[in-house]
C-alpha positions in Angstrom: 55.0 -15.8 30.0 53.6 -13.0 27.7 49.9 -11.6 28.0 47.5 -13.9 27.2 45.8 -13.4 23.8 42.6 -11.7 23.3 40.0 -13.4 21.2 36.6 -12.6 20.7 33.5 -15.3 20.1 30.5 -14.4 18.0 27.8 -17.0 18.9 25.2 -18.0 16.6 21.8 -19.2 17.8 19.1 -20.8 16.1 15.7 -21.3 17.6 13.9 -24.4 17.6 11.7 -25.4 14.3 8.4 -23.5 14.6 5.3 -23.7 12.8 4.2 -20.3 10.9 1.2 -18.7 12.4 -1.4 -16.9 10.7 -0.6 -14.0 13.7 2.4 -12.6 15.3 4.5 -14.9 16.9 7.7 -15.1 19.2 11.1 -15.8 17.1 13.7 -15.2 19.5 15.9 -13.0 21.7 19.2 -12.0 22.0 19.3 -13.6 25.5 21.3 -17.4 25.8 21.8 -19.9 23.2 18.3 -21.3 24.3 16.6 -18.3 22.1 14.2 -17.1 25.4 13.4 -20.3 26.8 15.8 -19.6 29.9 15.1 -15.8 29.9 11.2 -16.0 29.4 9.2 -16.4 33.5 5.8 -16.9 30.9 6.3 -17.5 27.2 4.6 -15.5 24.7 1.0 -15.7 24.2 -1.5 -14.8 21.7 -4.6 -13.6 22.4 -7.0 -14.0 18.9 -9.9 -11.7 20.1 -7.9 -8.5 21.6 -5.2 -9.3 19.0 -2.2 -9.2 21.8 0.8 -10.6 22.5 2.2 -10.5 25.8 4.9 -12.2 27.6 7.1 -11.7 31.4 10.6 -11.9 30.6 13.8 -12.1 33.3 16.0 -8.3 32.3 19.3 -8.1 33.5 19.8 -4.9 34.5 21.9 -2.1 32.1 21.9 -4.9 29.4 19.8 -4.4 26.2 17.4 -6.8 25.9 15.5 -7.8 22.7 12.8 -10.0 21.4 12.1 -10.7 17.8 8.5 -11.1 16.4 7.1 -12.2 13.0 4.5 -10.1 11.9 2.4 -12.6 10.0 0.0 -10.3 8.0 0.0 -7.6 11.3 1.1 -4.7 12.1 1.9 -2.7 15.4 -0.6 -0.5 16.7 0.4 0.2 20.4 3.2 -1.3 23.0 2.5 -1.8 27.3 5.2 -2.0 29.8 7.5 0.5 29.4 9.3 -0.9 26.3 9.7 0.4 22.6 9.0 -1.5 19.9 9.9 -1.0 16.0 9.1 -2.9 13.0 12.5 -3.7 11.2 12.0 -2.7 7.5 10.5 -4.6 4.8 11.8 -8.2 7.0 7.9 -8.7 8.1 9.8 -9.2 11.3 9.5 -6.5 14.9 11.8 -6.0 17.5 11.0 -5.5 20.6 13.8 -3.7 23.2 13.5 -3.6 26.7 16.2 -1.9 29.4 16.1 -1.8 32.9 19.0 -0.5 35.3 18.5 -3.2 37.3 17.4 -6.9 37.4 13.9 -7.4 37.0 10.6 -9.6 35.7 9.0 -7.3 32.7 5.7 -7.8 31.6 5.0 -6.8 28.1 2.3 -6.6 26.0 2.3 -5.6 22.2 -1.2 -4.5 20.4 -1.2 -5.1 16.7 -3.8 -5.0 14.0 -4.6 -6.6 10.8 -3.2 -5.7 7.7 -5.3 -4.5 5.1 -4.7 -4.5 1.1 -3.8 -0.7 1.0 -1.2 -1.4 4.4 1.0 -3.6 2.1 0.9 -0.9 -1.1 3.5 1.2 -1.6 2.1 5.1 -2.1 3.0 4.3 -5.3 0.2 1.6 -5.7 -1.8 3.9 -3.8 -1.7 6.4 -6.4 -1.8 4.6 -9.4 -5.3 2.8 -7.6 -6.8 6.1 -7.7 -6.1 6.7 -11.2 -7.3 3.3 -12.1 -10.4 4.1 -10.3 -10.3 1.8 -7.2 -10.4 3.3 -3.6 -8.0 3.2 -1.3 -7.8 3.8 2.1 -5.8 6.3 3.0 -6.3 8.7 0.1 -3.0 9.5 -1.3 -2.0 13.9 -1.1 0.7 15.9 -1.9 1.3 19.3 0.5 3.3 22.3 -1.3 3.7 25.2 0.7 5.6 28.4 0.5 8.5 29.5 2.6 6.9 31.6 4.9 4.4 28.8 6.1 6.7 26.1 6.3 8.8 28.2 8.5 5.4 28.8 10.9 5.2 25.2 10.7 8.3 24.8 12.0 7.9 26.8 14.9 4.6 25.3 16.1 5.8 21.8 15.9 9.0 22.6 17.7 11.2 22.1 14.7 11.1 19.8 11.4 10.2 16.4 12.0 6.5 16.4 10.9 8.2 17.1 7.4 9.5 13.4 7.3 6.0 12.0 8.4 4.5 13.4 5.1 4.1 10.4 3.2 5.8 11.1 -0.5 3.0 9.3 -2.3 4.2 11.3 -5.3 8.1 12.3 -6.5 8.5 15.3 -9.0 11.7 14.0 -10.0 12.5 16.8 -13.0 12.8 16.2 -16.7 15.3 15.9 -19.5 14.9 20.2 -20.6 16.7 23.2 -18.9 14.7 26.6 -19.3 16.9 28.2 -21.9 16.8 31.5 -19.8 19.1 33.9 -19.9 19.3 35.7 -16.7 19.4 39.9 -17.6 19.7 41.5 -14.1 18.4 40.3 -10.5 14.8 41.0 -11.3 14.6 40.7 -15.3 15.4 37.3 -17.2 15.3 36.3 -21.3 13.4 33.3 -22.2 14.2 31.2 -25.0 11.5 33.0 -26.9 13.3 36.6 -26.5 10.6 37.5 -23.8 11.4 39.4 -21.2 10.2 38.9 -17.5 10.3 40.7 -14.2 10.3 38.3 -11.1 10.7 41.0 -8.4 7.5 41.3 -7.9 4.1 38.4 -7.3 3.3 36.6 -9.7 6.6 37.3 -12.2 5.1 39.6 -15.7 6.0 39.7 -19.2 7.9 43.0 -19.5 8.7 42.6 -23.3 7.1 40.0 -25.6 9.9 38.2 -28.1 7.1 38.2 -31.1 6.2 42.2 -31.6 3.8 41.1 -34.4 1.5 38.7 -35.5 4.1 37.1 -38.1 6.9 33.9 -37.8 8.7 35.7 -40.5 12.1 36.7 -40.0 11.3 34.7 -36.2 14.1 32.6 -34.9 11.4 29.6 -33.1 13.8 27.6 -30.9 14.8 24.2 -31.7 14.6 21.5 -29.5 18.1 21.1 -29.0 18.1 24.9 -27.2 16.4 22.7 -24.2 17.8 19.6 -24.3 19.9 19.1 -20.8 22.1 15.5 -20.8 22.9 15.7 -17.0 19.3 17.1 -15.8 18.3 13.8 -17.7 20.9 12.1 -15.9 19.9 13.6 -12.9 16.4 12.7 -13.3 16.7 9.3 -14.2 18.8 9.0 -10.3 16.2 10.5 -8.5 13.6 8.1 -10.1 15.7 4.8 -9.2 15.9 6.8 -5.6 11.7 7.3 -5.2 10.7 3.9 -6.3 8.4 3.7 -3.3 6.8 6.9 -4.7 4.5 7.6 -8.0 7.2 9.4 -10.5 6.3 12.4 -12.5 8.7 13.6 -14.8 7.9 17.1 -16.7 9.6 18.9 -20.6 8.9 22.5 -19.5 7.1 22.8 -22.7 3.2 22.8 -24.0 1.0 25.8 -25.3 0.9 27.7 -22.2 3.9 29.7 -23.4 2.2 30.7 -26.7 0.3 33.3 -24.4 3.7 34.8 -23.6 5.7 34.8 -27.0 2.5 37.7 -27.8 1.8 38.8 -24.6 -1.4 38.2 -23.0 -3.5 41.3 -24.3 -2.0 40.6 -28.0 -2.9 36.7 -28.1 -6.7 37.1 -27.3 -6.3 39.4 -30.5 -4.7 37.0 -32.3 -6.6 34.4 -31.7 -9.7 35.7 -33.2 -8.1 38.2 -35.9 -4.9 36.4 -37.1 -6.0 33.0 -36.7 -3.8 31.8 -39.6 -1.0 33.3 -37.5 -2.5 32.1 -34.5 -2.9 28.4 -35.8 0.9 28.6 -37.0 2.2 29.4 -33.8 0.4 26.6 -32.3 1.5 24.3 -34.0 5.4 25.7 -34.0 4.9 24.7 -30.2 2.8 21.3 -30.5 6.0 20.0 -32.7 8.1 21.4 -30.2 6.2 20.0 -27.3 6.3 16.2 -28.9 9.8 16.5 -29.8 10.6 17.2 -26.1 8.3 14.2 -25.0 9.9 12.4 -27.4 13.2 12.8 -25.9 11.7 11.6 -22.2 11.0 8.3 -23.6 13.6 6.1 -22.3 13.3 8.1 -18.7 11.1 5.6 -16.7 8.7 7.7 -15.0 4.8 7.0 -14.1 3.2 10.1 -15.6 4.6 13.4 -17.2 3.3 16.6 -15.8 2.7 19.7 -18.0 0.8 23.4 -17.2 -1.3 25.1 -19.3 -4.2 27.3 -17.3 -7.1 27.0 -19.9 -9.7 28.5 -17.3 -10.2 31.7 -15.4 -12.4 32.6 -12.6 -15.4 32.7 -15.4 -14.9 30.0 -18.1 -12.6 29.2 -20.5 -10.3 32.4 -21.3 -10.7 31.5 -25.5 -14.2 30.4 -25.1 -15.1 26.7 -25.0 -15.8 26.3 -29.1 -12.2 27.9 -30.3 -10.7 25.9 -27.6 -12.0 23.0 -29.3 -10.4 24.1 -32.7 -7.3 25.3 -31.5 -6.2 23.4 -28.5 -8.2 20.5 -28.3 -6.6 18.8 -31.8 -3.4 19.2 -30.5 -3.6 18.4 -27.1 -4.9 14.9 -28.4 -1.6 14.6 -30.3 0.0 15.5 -27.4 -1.6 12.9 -25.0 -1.9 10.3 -27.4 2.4 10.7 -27.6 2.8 10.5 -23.7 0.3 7.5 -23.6 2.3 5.9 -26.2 5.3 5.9 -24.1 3.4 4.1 -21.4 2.9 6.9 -19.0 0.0 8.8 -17.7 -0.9 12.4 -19.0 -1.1 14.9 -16.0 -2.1 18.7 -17.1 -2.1 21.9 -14.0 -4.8 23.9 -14.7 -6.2 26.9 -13.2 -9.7 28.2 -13.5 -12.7 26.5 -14.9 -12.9 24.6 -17.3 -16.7 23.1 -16.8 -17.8 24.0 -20.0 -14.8 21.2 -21.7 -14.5 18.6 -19.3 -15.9 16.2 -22.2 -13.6 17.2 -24.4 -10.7 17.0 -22.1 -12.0 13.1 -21.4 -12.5 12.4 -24.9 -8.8 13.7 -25.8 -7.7 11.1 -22.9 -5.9 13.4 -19.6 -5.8 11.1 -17.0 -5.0 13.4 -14.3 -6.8 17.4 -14.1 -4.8 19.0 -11.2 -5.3 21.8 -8.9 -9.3 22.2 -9.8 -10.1 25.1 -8.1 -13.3 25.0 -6.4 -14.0 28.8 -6.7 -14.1 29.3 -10.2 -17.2 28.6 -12.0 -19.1 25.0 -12.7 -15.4 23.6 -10.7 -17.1 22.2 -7.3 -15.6 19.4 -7.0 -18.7 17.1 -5.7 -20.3 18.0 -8.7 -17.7 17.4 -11.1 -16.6 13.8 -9.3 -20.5 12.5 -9.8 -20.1 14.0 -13.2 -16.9 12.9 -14.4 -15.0 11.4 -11.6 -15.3 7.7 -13.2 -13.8 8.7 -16.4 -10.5 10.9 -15.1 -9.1 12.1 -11.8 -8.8 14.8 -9.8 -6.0 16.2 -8.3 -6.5 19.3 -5.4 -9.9 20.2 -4.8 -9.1 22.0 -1.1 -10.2 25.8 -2.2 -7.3 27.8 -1.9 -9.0 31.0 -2.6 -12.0 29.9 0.2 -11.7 27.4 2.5 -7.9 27.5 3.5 -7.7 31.4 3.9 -11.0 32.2 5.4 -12.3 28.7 7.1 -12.2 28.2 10.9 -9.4 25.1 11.7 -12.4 23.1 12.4 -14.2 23.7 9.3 -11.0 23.2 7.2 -10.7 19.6 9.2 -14.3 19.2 7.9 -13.7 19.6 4.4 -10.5 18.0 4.0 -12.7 15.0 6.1 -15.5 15.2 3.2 -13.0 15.3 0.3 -11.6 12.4 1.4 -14.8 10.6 2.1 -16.6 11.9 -1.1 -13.9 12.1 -3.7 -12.0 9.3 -2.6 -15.2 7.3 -3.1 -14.3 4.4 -5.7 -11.0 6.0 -6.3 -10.2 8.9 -8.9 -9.1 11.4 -6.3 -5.8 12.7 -4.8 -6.1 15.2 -2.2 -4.1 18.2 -2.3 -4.5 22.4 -1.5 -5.4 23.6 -5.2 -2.3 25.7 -4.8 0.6 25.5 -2.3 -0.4 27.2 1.0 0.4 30.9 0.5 2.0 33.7 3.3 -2.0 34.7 3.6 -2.7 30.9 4.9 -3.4 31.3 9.0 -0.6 29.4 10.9 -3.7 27.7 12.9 -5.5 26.7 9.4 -2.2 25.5 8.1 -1.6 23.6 11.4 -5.3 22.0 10.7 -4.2 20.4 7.0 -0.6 18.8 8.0 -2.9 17.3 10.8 -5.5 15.9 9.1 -3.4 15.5 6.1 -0.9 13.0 8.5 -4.5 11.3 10.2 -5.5 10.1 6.4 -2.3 8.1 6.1 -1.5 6.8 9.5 -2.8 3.7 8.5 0.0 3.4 5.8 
């Protein structure tokens, strides 16, 4: 006779009917066809005040063992007995896992508590609660930081894996535009404007403006087509579909802000107030190029898109809050009013202050003010979010020029603590360092905000 043949047999087993609790409850193990009841010395047990389920259960020794749990409306907080336990994703169920090397009676004991609204949001709900002006606990943040820092990170935590417990409450997921730059040498670069920049050096300069005088004549202004980038689009739309969990932002690379460097700085505070027929032109050369590019971001399905435009310096408003409002405040409105009309939210980066037009910048309907920089003038932000912080939100606040360069780790943990509490008060607020953490950040400071920044949202 030849070998006998080898067959395999895949058992499945069914528990017995069971009522659904309003608490976790036993479902089964991967022990007999009997689903526990042969393998279990005490059956599981709830207890309603300590909010625990425990149970003694016969191990075979160097044989996984494994008991399944229905969440019901819980989640884990802490395990006893030597076991690990993990919640197995989005089934509401938990899986308990015991081994042993030899035979033995395990008792086990799983903590769990109740879960709240915000435990069964997504960070994107999170986020878009906060803009709609209804607190949440935690308070959604975003953490940028610079090489250097990450790298000190790194070394403090023993290597990378505090990256993956930041919680991406909000994906930058890119835009349908390219830069149009045309790269000169390794430290100079062409924009699509015919301005020339140095980036060897902090923060990159204009070298040469593309506009030598006040005048369009004779100009070649870019179309829109000079930007337009079919497989960034294509790109973006993937990542979007990919962060679903996440709040989407989606950017054109285009506003006013690059009207400062068509001139060059120096030339457009001139021209502002001596060409302003010049001045107005140009403007609105970029507002029509600005809405054509949102235009073409209609069909990507993002939550908000992003633009930057610093309105502010340390003092006030660089153009002075009155011919802000005649230049830049008409067409910002057209701009917002076009991104609003495409269902998304309006998101502008600005640096500085901008106290003296925080009205205005309601009135014209931004939904998100990010970076807010506590150090410039009228910009704390307890004062602005009693102002104003029912009416728009803000995005930052943690003084990058103050608190994160100069602060003791303790008093950092203080203010990122009162930011939360104060600004996260009846929602509006997303916590973030008003700029990413910078090479000048201490390594002990920077420690402080991952830290506190991963306490906020360990109740997610």
């Amino acid at each position: 006779m030849g070998e006998p043949e080898k067959v395999s047999l895949t058992s499945l087993t069914i528990s017995r009917r069971q009522v659904i609790e309003e608490h976790p409850q036993f479902i089964s193990t991967d022990r007999h066809l009997m689903q526990g009841y042969l393998d279990f010395e005490k059956y599981p047990v709830w207890d309603s005040a300590k909010h625990e389920l425990s149970g003694v259960s016969k191990v075979i020794g160097s044989e996984p063992y494994r008991v399944v749990i229905a969440l019901n409306g819980y989640k884990l907080h802490e395990t006893a007995g030597d076991c690990n336990i993990e919640e197995l994703q989005e089934s509401g169920l938990a899986a308990l896992s015991i081994r042993r090397l030899r035979n033995e009676t395990v008792h086990w004991l799983i903590r769990f508590t109740k879960r709240t609204r915000e435990d069964q949001m997504t960070p994107r709900d999170i986020v878009l609660n906060q803009i709609q002006h209804r607190q949440t606990v935690p308070v959604p943040y975003t953490l940028d930081f610079e090489r250097d820092v990450g790298a000190r990170l790194d070394q403090h935590f023993g290597g990378a894996a505090w990256r993956g417990r930041l919680v991406p409450y909000i994906a930058r997921c890119g835009g349908a535009c390219k830069s149009g730059n045309e790269k000169l040498d390794d430290a100079h670069y062409r924009d699509a404007f015919g301005t020339v920049w140095r980036t060897d050096k902090e923060p990159p300069s204009v070298e040469e403006p593309g506009l030598k005088a006040p005048t369009l004549r004779g100009y070649a202004f870019p179309s829109p087509g000079m930007f337009l980038d079919p497989a960034a689009k294509a790109a973006t739309k993937k990542r979007i579909a990919e962060s679903s969990a996440s709040f989407t932002i989606i950017e054109v690379g285009m506003c006013l802000w690059p009207s400062w460097y068509v001139r060059g700085f120096e030339e457009t505070l001139l021209d502002c107030i001596a060409e302003e027929d010049f001045y107005a032109e140009l403007l609105d050369r970029f507002t029509d190029l600005t809405l054509a590019l949102i235009k073409e971001s209609a069909h990507i399905p993002a939550d908000a898109l992003m633009m930057g435009d610093d309105w502010g310096d340390q003092r006030g408003v660089l153009i002075g809050p009155e011919r802000w409002r005649r230049t830049f405040k008409p067409r910002y409105s057209r701009i917002f009013e076009a991104i609003h009309a495409q269902g998304k939210l309006a998101i502008m980066h600005c640096c500085g202050s901008v106290a003296a037009i925080m009205g205005d910048i309601v009135e014209i309907g931004l939904d998100v003010l990010e970076s807010v920089q506590p150090e410039a003038a009228g910009m704390n932000p307890y004062a602005l979010k009693k102002a104003w912080g029912d009416k728009i939100t803000f995005w930052g606040c943690l003084g990058s020029q103050s608190t994160i360069p100069f602060a003791a780790p303790a008093e950092v943990r203080q203010e990122i603590r009162r930011l939360c509490n104060e600004m996260g008060r009846g929602g509006g607020y997303i916590l973030a360092p008003a700029k990413a953490l910078r090479p000048e950040t201490p390594t002990e400071n920077a420690v402080a905000i991952v830290e506190e920044f991963l306490d906020n949202s360990a109740s997610l």
